[in-house]
Residue frames as qw, qx, qy, qz and C-alpha x, y, z in Angstrom:
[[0.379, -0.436, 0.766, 0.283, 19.33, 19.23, -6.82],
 [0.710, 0.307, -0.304, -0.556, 18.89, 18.08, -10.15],
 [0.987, -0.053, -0.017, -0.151, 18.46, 14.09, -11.31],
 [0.720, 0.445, -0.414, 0.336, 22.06, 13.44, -12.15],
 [0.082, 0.504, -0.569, 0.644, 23.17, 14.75, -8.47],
 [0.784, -0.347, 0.314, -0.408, 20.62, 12.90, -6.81],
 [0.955, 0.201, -0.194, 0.102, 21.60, 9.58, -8.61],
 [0.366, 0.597, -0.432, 0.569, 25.46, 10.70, -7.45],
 [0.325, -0.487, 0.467, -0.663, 24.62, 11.57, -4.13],
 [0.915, -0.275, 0.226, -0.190, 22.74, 8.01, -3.23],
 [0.885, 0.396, -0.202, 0.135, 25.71, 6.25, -5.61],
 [0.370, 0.653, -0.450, 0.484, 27.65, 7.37, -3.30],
 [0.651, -0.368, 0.552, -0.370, 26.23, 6.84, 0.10],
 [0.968, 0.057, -0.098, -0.222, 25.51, 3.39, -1.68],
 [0.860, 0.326, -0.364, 0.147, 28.82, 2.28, -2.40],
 [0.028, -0.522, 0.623, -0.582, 30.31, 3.50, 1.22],
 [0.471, -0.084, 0.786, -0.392, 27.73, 1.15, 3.03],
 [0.330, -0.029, -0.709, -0.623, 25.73, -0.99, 0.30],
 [0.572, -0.386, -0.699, -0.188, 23.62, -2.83, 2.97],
 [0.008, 0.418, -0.404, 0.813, 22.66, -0.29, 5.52],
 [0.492, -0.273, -0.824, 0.063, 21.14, -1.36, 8.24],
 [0.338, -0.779, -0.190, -0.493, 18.93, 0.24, 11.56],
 [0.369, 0.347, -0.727, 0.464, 20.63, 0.70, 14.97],
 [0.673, -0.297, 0.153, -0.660, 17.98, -0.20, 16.74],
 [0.029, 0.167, -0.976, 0.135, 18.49, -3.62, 18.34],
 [0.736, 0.050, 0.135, -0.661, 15.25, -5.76, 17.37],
 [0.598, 0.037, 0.796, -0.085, 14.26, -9.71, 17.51],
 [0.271, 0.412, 0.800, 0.342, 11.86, -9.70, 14.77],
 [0.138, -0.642, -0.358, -0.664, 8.44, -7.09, 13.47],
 [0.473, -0.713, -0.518, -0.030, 7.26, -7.10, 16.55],
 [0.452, -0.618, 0.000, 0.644, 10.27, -5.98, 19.23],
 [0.400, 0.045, 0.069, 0.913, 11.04, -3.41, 16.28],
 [0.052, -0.548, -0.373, -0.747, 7.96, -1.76, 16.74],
 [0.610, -0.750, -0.126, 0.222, 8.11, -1.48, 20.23],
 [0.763, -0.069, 0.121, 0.631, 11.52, 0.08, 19.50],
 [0.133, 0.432, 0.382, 0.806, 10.50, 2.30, 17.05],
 [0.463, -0.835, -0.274, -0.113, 7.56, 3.80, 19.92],
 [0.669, -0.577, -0.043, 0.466, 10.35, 3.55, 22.53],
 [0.391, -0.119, 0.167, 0.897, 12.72, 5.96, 20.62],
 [0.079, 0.843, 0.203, 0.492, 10.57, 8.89, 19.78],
 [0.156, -0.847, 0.188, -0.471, 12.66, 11.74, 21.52],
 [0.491, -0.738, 0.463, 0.009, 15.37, 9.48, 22.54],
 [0.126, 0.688, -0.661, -0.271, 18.40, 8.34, 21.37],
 [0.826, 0.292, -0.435, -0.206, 18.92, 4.61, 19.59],
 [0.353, 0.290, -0.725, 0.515, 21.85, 4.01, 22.05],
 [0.204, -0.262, 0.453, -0.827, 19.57, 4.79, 24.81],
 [0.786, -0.034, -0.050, -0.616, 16.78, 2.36, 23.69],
 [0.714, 0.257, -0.643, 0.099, 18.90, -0.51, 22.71],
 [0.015, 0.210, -0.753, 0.624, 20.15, -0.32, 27.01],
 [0.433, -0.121, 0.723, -0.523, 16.98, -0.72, 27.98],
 [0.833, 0.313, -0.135, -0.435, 15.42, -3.16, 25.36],
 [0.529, 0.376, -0.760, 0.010, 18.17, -5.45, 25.32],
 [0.009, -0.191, 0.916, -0.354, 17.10, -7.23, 28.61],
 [0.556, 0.238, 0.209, -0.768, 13.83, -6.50, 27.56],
 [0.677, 0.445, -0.477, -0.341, 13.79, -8.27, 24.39],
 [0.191, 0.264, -0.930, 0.167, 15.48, -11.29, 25.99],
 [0.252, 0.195, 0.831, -0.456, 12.02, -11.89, 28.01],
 [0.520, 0.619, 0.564, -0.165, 9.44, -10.65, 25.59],
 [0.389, -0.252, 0.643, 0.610, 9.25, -10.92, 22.06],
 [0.056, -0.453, -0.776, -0.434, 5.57, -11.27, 21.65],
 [0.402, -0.477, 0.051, -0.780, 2.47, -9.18, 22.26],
 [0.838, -0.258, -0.479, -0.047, 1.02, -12.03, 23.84],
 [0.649, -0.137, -0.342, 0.666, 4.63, -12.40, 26.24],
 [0.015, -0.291, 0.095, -0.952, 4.16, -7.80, 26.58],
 [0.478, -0.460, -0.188, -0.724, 0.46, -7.90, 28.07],
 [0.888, -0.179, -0.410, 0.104, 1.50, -10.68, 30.11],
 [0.429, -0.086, -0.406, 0.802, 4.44, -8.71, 31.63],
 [0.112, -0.781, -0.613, 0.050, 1.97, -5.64, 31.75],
 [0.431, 0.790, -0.074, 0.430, 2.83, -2.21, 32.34],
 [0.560, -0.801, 0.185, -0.100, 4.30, -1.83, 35.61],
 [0.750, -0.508, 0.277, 0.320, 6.33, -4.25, 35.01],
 [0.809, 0.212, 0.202, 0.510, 7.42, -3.03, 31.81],
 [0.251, -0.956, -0.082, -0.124, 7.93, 0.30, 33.39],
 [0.774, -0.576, 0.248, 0.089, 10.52, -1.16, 35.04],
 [0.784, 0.389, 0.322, 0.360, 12.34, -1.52, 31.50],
 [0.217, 0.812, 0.436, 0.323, 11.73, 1.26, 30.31],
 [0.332, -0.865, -0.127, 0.353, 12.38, 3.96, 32.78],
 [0.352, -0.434, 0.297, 0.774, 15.53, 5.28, 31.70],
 [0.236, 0.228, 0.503, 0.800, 14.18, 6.33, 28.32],
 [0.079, 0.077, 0.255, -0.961, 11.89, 9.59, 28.19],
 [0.669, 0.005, -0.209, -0.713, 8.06, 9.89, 28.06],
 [0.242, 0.067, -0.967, -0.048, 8.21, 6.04, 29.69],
 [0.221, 0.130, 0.915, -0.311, 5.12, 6.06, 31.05],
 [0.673, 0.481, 0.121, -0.548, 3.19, 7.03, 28.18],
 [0.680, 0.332, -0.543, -0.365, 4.83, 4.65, 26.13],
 [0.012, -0.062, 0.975, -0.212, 4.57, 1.89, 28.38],
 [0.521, 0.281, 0.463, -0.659, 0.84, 2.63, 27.95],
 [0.611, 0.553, -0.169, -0.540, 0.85, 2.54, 24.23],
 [0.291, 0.413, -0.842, -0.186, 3.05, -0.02, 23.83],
 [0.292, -0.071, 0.894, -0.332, 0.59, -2.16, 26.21],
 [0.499, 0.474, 0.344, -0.639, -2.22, -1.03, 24.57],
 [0.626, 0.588, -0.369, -0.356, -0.83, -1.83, 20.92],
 [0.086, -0.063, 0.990, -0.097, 0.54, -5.67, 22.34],
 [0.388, 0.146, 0.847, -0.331, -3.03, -6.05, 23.33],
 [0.716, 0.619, 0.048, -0.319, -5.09, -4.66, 19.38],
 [0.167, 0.462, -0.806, -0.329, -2.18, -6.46, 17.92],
 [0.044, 0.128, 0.990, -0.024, -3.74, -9.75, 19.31],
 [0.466, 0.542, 0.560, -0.419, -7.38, -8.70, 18.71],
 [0.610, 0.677, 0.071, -0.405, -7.36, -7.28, 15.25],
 [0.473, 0.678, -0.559, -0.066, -4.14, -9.14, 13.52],
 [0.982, -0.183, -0.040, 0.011, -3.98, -12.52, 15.50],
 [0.664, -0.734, 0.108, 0.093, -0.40, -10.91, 16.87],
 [0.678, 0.010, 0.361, 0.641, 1.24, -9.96, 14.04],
 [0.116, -0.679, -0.205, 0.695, 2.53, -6.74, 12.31],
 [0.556, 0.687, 0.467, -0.017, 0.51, -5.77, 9.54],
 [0.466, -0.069, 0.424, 0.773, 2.13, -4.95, 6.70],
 [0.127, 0.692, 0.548, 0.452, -0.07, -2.14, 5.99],
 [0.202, 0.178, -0.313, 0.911, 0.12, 1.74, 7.14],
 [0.422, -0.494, -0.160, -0.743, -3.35, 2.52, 7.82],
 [0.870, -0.371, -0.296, 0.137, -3.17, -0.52, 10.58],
 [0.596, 0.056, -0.396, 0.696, -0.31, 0.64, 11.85],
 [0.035, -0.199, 0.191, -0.961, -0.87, 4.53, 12.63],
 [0.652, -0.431, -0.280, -0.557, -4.15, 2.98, 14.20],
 [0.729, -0.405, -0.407, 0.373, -2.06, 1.43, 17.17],
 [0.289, -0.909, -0.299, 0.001, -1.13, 3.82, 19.73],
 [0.419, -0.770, 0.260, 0.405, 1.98, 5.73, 19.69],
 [0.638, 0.054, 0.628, 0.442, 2.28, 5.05, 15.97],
 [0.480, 0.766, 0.157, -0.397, 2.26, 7.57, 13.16],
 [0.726, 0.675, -0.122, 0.049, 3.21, 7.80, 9.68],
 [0.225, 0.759, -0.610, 0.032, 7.28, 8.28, 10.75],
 [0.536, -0.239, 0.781, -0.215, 6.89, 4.92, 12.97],
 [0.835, 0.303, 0.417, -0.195, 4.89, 3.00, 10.18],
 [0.426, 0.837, -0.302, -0.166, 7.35, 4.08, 7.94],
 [0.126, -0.645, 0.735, -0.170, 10.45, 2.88, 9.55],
 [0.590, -0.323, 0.638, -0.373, 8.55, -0.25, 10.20],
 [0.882, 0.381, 0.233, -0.151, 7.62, -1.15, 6.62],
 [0.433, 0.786, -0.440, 0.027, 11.03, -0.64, 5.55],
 [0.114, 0.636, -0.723, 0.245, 12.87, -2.21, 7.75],
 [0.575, -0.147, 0.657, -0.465, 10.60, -4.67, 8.67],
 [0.764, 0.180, 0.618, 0.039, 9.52, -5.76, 5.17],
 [0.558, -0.083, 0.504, 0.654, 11.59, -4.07, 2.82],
 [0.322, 0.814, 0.469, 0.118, 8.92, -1.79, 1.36],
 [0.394, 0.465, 0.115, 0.784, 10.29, 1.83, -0.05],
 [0.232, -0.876, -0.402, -0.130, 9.46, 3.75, 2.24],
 [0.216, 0.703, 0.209, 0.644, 10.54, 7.05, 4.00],
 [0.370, -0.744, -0.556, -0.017, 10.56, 8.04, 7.04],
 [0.176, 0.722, -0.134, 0.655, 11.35, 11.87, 7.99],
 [0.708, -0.418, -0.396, 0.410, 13.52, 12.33, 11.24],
 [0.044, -0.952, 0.148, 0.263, 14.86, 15.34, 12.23],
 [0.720, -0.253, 0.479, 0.434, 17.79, 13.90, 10.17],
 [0.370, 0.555, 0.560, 0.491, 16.45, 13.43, 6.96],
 [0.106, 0.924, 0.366, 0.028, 14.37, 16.25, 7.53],
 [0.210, -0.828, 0.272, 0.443, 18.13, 18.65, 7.89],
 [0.391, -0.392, 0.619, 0.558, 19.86, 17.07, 5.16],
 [0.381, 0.670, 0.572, 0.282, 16.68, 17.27, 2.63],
 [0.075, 0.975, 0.132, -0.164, 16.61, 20.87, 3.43],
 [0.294, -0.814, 0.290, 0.408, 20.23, 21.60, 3.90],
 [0.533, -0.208, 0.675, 0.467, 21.56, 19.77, 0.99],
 [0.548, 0.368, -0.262, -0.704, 18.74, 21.26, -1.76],
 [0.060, 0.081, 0.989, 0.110, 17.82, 16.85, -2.02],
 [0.226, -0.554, -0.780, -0.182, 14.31, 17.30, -0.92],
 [0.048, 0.085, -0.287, 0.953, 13.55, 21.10, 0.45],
 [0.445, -0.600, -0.491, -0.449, 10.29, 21.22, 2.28],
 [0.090, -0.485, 0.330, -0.805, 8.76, 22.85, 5.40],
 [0.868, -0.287, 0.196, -0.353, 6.88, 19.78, 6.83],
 [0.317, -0.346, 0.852, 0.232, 8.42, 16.17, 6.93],
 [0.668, 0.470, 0.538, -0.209, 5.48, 15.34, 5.04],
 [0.527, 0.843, -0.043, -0.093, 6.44, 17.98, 2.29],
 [0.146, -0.631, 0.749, 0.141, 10.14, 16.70, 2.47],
 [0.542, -0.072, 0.837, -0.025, 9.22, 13.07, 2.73],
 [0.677, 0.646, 0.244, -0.254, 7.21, 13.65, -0.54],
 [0.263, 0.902, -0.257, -0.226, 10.21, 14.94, -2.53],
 [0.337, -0.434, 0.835, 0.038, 12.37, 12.04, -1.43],
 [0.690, 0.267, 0.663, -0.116, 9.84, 9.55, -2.85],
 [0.326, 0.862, 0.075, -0.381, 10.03, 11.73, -5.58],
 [0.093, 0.887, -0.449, -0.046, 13.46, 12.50, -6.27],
 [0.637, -0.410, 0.639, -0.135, 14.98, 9.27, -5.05],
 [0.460, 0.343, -0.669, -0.472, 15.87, 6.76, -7.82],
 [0.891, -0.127, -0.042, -0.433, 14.62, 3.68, -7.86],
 [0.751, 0.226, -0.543, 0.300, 17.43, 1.79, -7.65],
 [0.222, 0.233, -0.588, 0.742, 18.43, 3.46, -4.11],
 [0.453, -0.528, 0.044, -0.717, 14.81, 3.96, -2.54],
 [0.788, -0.320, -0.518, -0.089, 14.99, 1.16, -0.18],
 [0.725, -0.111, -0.336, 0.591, 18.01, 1.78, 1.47],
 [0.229, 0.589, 0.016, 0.774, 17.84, 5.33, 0.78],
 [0.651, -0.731, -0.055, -0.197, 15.43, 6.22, 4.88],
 [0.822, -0.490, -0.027, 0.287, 18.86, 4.55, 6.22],
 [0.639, 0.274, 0.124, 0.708, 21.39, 5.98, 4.01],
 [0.141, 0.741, 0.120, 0.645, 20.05, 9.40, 4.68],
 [0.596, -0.766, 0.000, -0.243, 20.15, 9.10, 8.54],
 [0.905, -0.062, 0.020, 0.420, 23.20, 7.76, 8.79],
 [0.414, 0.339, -0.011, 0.845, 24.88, 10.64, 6.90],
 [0.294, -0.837, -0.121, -0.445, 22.39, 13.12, 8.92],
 [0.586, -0.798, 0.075, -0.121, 23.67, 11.91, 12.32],
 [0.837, -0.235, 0.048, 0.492, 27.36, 11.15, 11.77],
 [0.429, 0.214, 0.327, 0.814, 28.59, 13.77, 8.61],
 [0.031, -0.517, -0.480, -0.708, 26.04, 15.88, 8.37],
 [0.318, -0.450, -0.691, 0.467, 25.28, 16.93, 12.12],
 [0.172, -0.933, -0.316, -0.007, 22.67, 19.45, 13.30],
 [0.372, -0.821, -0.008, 0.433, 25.31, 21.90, 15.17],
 [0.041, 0.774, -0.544, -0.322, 28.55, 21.40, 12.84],
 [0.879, 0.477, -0.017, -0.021, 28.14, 19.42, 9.59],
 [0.671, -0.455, 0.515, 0.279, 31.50, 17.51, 9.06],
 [0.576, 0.753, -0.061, -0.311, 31.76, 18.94, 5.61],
 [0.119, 0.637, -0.754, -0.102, 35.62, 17.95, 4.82],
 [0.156, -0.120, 0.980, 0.003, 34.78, 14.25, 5.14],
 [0.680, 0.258, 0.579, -0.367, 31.65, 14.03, 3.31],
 [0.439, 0.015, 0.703, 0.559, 31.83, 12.22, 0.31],
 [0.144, 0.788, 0.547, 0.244, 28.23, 14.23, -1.39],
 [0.347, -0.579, -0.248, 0.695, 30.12, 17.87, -0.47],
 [0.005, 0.047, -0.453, -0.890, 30.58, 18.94, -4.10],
 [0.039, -0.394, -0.750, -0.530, 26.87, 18.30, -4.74],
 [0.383, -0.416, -0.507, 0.651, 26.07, 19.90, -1.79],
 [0.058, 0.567, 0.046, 0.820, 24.10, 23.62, -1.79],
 [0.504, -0.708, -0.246, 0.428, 24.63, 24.26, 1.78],
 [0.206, 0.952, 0.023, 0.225, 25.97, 27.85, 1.67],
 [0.446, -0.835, 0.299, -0.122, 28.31, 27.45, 4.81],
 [0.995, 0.018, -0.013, 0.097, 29.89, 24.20, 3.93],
 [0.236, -0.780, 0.579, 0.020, 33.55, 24.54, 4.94],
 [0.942, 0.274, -0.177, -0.075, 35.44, 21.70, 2.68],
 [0.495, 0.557, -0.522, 0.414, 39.13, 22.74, 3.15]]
Protein backbone atom coordinates (compact mmCIF):
# COMPACT_ATOMS: atom_id res chain seq x y z
CA UNK A 1 0.00 0.00 0.00
CA UNK A 2 1.60 3.06 -0.82
CA UNK A 3 2.01 6.34 1.73
CA UNK A 4 -1.01 8.24 0.55
CA UNK A 5 -3.34 4.98 1.22
CA UNK A 6 -1.88 4.33 4.40
CA UNK A 7 -2.42 8.00 5.62
CA UNK A 8 -6.27 7.37 4.11
CA UNK A 9 -6.74 4.19 5.56
CA UNK A 10 -5.78 5.34 9.41
CA UNK A 11 -7.73 8.92 8.44
CA UNK A 12 -10.29 6.99 8.22
CA UNK A 13 -10.40 4.49 10.98
CA UNK A 14 -9.43 7.82 12.86
CA UNK A 15 -12.27 9.85 12.21
CA UNK A 16 -14.93 6.79 12.78
CA UNK A 17 -13.57 6.33 16.44
CA UNK A 18 -10.90 9.21 17.23
CA UNK A 19 -10.24 7.92 20.81
CA UNK A 20 -10.10 4.20 20.61
CA UNK A 21 -9.91 2.52 23.44
CA UNK A 22 -9.04 -1.46 24.79
CA UNK A 23 -11.89 -3.84 25.76
CA UNK A 24 -10.28 -5.20 28.32
CA UNK A 25 -11.75 -4.07 31.64
CA UNK A 26 -8.66 -2.79 33.82
CA UNK A 27 -8.25 -0.61 37.24
CA UNK A 28 -4.97 0.81 36.52
CA UNK A 29 -1.05 -0.73 34.95
CA UNK A 30 -1.21 -3.26 37.05
CA UNK A 31 -4.89 -5.21 36.68
CA UNK A 32 -4.13 -4.50 32.83
CA UNK A 33 -1.32 -6.64 32.85
CA UNK A 34 -2.82 -9.33 34.52
CA UNK A 35 -5.46 -8.97 31.79
CA UNK A 36 -3.31 -8.83 29.07
CA UNK A 37 -1.61 -12.60 30.50
CA UNK A 38 -5.22 -13.67 31.20
CA UNK A 39 -6.35 -13.24 27.52
CA UNK A 40 -3.73 -15.02 25.54
CA UNK A 41 -6.01 -17.59 23.63
CA UNK A 42 -9.14 -16.24 25.00
CA UNK A 43 -11.56 -13.93 24.22
CA UNK A 44 -11.74 -10.13 25.91
CA UNK A 45 -15.45 -10.83 26.74
CA UNK A 46 -14.38 -13.91 28.45
CA UNK A 47 -11.67 -12.21 30.61
CA UNK A 48 -13.53 -9.15 31.55
CA UNK A 49 -16.35 -12.12 33.36
CA UNK A 50 -13.89 -13.34 35.27
CA UNK A 51 -11.70 -10.24 36.20
CA UNK A 52 -14.45 -8.09 37.01
CA UNK A 53 -14.97 -9.62 40.54
CA UNK A 54 -11.50 -10.12 40.49
CA UNK A 55 -10.40 -6.67 40.10
CA UNK A 56 -12.91 -5.52 42.73
CA UNK A 57 -10.62 -7.45 45.47
CA UNK A 58 -7.18 -7.09 44.04
CA UNK A 59 -5.63 -4.38 42.36
CA UNK A 60 -2.15 -4.75 43.62
CA UNK A 61 0.66 -7.28 43.40
CA UNK A 62 1.04 -6.97 46.93
CA UNK A 63 -3.25 -7.62 47.33
CA UNK A 64 -2.44 -10.91 44.18
CA UNK A 65 0.32 -12.83 46.31
CA UNK A 66 -1.74 -12.30 49.22
CA UNK A 67 -4.81 -13.96 47.57
CA UNK A 68 -2.27 -16.60 46.12
CA UNK A 69 -2.90 -19.00 43.54
CA UNK A 70 -5.50 -21.28 44.57
CA UNK A 71 -7.37 -18.82 45.40
CA UNK A 72 -6.96 -16.99 42.34
CA UNK A 73 -7.69 -20.14 40.50
CA UNK A 74 -10.86 -19.80 41.67
CA UNK A 75 -11.15 -16.53 39.38
CA UNK A 76 -9.82 -17.58 36.80
CA UNK A 77 -11.09 -20.95 35.89
CA UNK A 78 -13.39 -20.24 33.23
CA UNK A 79 -10.70 -18.75 31.00
CA UNK A 80 -8.20 -21.29 29.22
CA UNK A 81 -4.63 -22.32 30.20
CA UNK A 82 -5.84 -21.02 33.98
CA UNK A 83 -3.56 -22.78 35.75
CA UNK A 84 -0.56 -21.76 34.07
CA UNK A 85 -1.50 -18.35 34.20
CA UNK A 86 -2.46 -18.30 37.64
CA UNK A 87 1.19 -19.36 38.08
CA UNK A 88 2.65 -16.57 36.08
CA UNK A 89 0.53 -14.12 37.09
CA UNK A 90 1.58 -15.10 40.87
CA UNK A 91 4.91 -15.29 40.03
CA UNK A 92 5.01 -11.78 38.15
CA UNK A 93 2.78 -10.04 41.41
CA UNK A 94 5.59 -11.39 43.44
CA UNK A 95 9.19 -9.87 40.88
CA UNK A 96 6.92 -6.96 40.48
CA UNK A 97 7.43 -6.26 44.28
CA UNK A 98 11.09 -7.37 44.36
CA UNK A 99 12.62 -5.73 41.35
CA UNK A 100 10.16 -2.51 40.75
CA UNK A 101 8.85 -1.76 44.36
CA UNK A 102 5.23 -2.93 42.70
CA UNK A 103 4.97 -1.06 39.86
CA UNK A 104 4.83 -1.53 36.02
CA UNK A 105 7.88 -0.62 34.42
CA UNK A 106 7.62 1.34 31.67
CA UNK A 107 10.22 -0.47 29.87
CA UNK A 108 10.02 -3.73 27.49
CA UNK A 109 13.00 -5.57 28.42
CA UNK A 110 11.40 -5.60 32.22
CA UNK A 111 8.42 -6.58 31.08
CA UNK A 112 9.05 -9.77 28.72
CA UNK A 113 11.24 -10.72 31.88
CA UNK A 114 7.99 -11.40 34.00
CA UNK A 115 6.38 -14.58 33.28
CA UNK A 116 3.78 -15.01 30.76
CA UNK A 117 4.91 -11.78 29.13
CA UNK A 118 6.32 -11.33 25.65
CA UNK A 119 6.86 -8.70 23.24
CA UNK A 120 2.78 -8.81 22.10
CA UNK A 121 1.89 -8.39 26.02
CA UNK A 122 4.61 -5.61 26.62
CA UNK A 123 3.37 -4.06 23.73
CA UNK A 124 -0.22 -3.73 24.50
CA UNK A 125 0.90 -2.67 27.88
CA UNK A 126 3.07 0.30 26.90
CA UNK A 127 0.45 1.59 24.78
CA UNK A 128 -2.28 1.42 26.58
CA UNK A 129 -0.84 1.76 29.72
CA UNK A 130 1.41 4.76 28.98
CA UNK A 131 0.64 5.90 25.70
CA UNK A 132 3.91 4.88 24.04
CA UNK A 133 3.62 3.94 20.04
CA UNK A 134 3.68 0.83 20.12
CA UNK A 135 2.36 -2.29 18.21
CA UNK A 136 1.24 -5.14 19.14
CA UNK A 137 0.57 -8.09 16.47
CA UNK A 138 -2.65 -10.24 17.21
CA UNK A 139 -3.93 -12.55 15.00
CA UNK A 140 -5.94 -9.42 13.98
CA UNK A 141 -3.49 -7.10 13.02
CA UNK A 142 -1.51 -9.81 11.87
CA UNK A 143 -4.82 -10.69 8.99
CA UNK A 144 -5.48 -7.27 8.10
CA UNK A 145 -1.56 -6.31 7.61
CA UNK A 146 -1.41 -9.21 5.33
CA UNK A 147 -4.82 -9.14 3.82
CA UNK A 148 -5.08 -5.53 3.17
CA UNK A 149 -1.25 -5.14 1.45
CA UNK A 150 -0.80 -2.37 4.98
CA UNK A 151 2.02 -4.30 6.41
CA UNK A 152 2.58 -7.92 4.53
CA UNK A 153 4.84 -10.12 6.53
CA UNK A 154 5.17 -13.81 7.53
CA UNK A 155 5.98 -13.36 11.29
CA UNK A 156 4.14 -10.76 13.59
CA UNK A 157 7.47 -9.56 14.16
CA UNK A 158 7.98 -9.00 10.30
CA UNK A 159 4.40 -7.42 10.14
CA UNK A 160 4.74 -5.52 13.37
CA UNK A 161 7.93 -3.98 11.79
CA UNK A 162 6.13 -2.62 8.69
CA UNK A 163 3.40 -1.06 10.79
CA UNK A 164 6.00 0.95 12.75
CA UNK A 165 7.15 1.62 9.51
CA UNK A 166 4.39 2.46 7.41
CA UNK A 167 2.15 3.99 10.04
CA UNK A 168 2.17 7.84 10.12
CA UNK A 169 2.98 9.52 12.86
CA UNK A 170 0.13 11.25 13.48
CA UNK A 171 -2.00 7.84 13.84
CA UNK A 172 0.73 5.49 15.52
CA UNK A 173 -0.69 5.60 18.91
CA UNK A 174 -4.02 4.72 18.34
CA UNK A 175 -3.20 2.93 15.31
CA UNK A 176 -2.54 -1.22 17.71
CA UNK A 177 -6.37 -0.31 18.57
CA UNK A 178 -7.65 1.01 15.41
CA UNK A 179 -6.31 -1.99 13.63
CA UNK A 180 -7.97 -4.59 15.96
CA UNK A 181 -10.99 -3.18 16.10
CA UNK A 182 -11.46 -3.23 12.30
CA UNK A 183 -9.72 -6.90 12.35
CA UNK A 184 -12.37 -8.31 14.73
CA UNK A 185 -15.60 -6.52 13.77
CA UNK A 186 -15.17 -5.58 9.61
CA UNK A 187 -12.52 -7.37 8.72
CA UNK A 188 -13.20 -10.96 10.25
CA UNK A 189 -11.02 -14.06 9.85
CA UNK A 190 -13.89 -16.36 8.13
CA UNK A 191 -15.98 -13.55 6.14
CA UNK A 192 -14.52 -10.01 5.99
CA UNK A 193 -17.59 -7.59 6.04
CA UNK A 194 -16.30 -5.91 2.95
CA UNK A 195 -19.61 -3.77 1.98
CA UNK A 196 -19.37 -1.85 5.26
CA UNK A 197 -15.82 -1.12 5.46
CA UNK A 198 -14.99 2.26 5.12
CA UNK A 199 -10.82 1.36 3.84
CA UNK A 200 -12.50 -1.17 0.95
CA UNK A 201 -11.36 0.91 -2.04
CA UNK A 202 -7.80 0.89 -0.66
CA UNK A 203 -8.07 -2.48 0.02
CA UNK A 204 -5.86 -5.33 -2.16
CA UNK A 205 -7.69 -8.22 -0.85
CA UNK A 206 -8.47 -10.10 -4.10
CA UNK A 207 -11.89 -11.58 -2.83
CA UNK A 208 -13.34 -8.48 -1.37
CA UNK A 209 -17.04 -8.55 -2.29
CA UNK A 210 -18.18 -4.63 -2.01
CA UNK A 211 -21.61 -4.75 -3.77
Amino acid sequence: MKPAAVQEFFRRLSAANPEPRSELEYVNPYTLLVAVVLSAQATDVGVNRATGPLFQLVTTPQQMVALGEEGLRGYIKTIGLFNTKAKNVIRLSELLIERHGGEVPRDRDALEQLPGVGRKTANVVLNVAFGEETIAVDTHIFRVGNRTGLAPGKTPDAVEAKLLKAVPKLYRRHAHHWLILHGRYVCKARKPDCPVCPVADLCAFKDKIIA
